[in-house]
C-alpha positions as CSV (number, residue, x, y, z in Angstrom):
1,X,164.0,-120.0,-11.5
2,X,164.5,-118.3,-15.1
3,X,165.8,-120.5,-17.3
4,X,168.9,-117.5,-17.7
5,X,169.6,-118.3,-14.3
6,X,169.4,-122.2,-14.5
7,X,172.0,-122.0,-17.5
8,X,174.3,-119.8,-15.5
9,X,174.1,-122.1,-12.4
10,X,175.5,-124.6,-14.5
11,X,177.5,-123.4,-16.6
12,X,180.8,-125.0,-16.5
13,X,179.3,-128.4,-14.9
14,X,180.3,-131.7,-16.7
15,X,176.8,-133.1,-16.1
16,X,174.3,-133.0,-19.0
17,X,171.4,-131.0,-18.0
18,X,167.1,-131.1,-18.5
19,X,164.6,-128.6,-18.2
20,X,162.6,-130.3,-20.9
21,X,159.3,-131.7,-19.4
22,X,156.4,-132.1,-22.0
23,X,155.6,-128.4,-21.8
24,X,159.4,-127.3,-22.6
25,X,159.5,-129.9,-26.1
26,X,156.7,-128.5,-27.4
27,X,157.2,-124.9,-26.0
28,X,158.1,-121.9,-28.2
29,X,161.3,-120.9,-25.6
30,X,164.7,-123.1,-27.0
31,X,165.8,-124.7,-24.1
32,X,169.3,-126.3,-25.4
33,X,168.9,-129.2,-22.6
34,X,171.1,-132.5,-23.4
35,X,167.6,-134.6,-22.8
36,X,163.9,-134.2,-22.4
37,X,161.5,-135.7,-20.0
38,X,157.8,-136.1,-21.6
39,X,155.8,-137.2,-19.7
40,X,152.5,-135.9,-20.2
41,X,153.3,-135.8,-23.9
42,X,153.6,-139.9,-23.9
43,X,150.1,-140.5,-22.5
44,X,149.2,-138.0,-25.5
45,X,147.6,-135.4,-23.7
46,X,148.3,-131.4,-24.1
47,X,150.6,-129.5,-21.3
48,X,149.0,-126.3,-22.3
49,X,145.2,-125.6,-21.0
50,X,144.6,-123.3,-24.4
51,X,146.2,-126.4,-26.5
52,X,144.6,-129.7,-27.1
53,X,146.4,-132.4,-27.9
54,X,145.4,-133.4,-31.1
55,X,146.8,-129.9,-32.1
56,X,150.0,-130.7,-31.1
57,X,150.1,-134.0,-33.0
58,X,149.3,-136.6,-30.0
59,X,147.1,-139.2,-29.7
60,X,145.6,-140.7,-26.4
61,X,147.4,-143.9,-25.6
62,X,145.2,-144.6,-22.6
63,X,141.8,-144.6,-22.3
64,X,139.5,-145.5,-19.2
65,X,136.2,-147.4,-20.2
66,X,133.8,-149.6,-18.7
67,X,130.2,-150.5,-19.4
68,X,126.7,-149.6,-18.6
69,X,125.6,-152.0,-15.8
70,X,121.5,-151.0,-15.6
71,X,119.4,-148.4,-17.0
72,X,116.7,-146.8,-15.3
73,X,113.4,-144.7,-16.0
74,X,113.7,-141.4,-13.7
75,X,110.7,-139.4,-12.9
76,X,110.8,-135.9,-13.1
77,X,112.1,-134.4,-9.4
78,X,113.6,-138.1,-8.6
79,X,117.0,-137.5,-7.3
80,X,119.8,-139.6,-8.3
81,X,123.3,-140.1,-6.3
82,X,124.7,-139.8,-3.1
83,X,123.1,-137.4,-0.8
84,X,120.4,-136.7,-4.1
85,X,122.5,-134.4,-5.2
86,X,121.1,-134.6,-8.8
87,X,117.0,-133.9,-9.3
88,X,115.7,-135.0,-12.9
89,X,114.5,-131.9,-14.4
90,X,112.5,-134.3,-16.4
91,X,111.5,-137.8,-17.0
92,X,114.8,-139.2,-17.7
93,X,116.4,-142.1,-18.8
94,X,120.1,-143.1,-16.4
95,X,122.3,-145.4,-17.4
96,X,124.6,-146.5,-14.3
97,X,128.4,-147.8,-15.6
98,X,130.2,-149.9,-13.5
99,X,133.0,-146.8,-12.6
100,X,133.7,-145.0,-9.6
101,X,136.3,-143.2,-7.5
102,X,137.3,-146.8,-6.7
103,X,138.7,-147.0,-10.1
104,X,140.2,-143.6,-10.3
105,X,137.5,-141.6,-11.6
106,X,137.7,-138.4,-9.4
107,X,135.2,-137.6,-7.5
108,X,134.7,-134.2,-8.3
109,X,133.6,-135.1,-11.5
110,X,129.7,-134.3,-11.2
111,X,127.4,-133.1,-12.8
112,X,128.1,-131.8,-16.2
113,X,131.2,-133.6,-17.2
114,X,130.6,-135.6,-20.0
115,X,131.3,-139.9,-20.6
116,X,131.2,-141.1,-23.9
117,X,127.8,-144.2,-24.3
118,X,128.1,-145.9,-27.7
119,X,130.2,-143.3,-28.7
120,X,127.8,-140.1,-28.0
121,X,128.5,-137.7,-25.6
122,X,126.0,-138.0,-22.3
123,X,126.4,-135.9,-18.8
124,X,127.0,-137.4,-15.6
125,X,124.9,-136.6,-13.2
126,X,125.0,-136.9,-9.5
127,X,128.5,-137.9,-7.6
128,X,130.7,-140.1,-8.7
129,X,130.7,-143.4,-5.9
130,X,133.1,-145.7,-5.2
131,X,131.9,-148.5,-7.4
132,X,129.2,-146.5,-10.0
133,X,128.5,-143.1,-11.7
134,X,125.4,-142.1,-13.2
135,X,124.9,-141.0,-16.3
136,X,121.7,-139.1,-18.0
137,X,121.2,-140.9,-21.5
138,X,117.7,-139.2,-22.5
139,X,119.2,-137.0,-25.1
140,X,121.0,-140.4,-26.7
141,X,118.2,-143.6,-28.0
142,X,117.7,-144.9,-24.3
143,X,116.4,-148.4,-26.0
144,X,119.8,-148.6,-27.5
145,X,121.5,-148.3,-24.6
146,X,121.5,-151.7,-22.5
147,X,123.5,-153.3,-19.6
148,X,127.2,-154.2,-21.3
149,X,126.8,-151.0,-23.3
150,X,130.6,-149.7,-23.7
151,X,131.4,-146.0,-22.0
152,X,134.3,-144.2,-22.0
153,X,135.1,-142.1,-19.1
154,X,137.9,-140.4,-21.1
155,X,140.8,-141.3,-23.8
156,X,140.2,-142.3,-26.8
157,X,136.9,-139.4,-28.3
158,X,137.2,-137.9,-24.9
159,X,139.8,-135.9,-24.5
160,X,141.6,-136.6,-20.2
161,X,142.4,-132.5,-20.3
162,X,138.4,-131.9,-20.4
163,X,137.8,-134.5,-18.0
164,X,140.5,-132.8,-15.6
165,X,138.8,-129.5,-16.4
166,X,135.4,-130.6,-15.3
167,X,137.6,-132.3,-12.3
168,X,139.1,-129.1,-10.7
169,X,142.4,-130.8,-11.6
170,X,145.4,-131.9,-14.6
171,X,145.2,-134.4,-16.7
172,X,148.4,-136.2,-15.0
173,X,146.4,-136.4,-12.0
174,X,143.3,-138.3,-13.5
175,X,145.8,-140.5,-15.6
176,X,148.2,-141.4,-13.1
177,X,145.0,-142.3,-10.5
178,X,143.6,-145.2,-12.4
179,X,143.2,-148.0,-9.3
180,X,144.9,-151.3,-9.9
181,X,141.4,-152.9,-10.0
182,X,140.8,-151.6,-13.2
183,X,141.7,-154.2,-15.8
184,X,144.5,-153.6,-18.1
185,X,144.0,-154.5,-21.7
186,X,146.7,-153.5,-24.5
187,X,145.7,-152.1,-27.6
């Protein structure tokens, strides 16, 4: 529905009205609603795939993050994961963090998709399993990296919308599938 034909289906009503989801506030087209609805907006992530977030002024107010639980030396054609769906194109260094599609970290994210280890950027590789992904740490100082080592999955220096990219899916999606298991702590 156009929002032309939205106003004129209720035009004359004596209900206030909304259109306004995260997308409309920040949209170019004036909506003149009575109230808005942000949703996406108040976990500070971007409606718009060619808009990030921090360009429109938001800020991540969740972020998923857990901890490296062992690292291990990989020899070159080792496969790592379910099913080996990851072979080390080289020796390797693989830190495994205590995250999995138990927690809400979708499963499609594979290969590729980025965590955050100390703070530096580092690809998962293999699938995602309930309890544990697996992360290649060769290109980061594997002796710094040791078991309580924090990683962020995404939020805060990792943006959810590249997450949900990498995912197949939206942002809303990834946020709103955080398990109950996971540990709330307020910032």
């Amino acid at each position: 529905m156009t929002i032309a034909r939205f106003r004129e289906a209720t035009r004359g009503l004596d209900h206030e009205v909304s259109i306004a989801n995260s997308a409309g506030i920040f949209g170019a087209v004036p909506l003149g609603c009575h109230w808005v609805r942000p949703g996406l907006a108040l976990y500070g992530a971007s409606p718009f795939a060619d808009c990030s977030a921090e360009s429109l002024g938001l800020r991540p107010v969740m972020t998923l993050m857990s901890s490296v639980i062992a690292v291990r030396r990989v020899g070159r054609g080792e496969a790592v994961g379910y099913g080996g769906h990851w072979v080390a194109p080289r020796d390797s260094a693989i830190a495994i963090v205590a995250a999995g599609y138990g927690d809400g970290v979708h499963r499609s994210l594979a290969n590729g998709a980025a965590v955050l280890v100390n703070g530096r950027r580092a690809p998962i590789v293999g699938r995602v399993s309930m309890d544990m992904l697996a992360v290649d740490i060769s290109d980061l100082n594997p002796d710094r990296v040791r078991v309580g080592t924090p990683t962020v999955i995404w939020g805060e220096g990792l943006p959810v919308e590249e997450a949900a990219e990498h995912a197949g899916t939206i942002a809303y999606e990834l946020l709103c599938s955080v398990s109950p298991r996971v540990p709330l702590e307020p910032r």
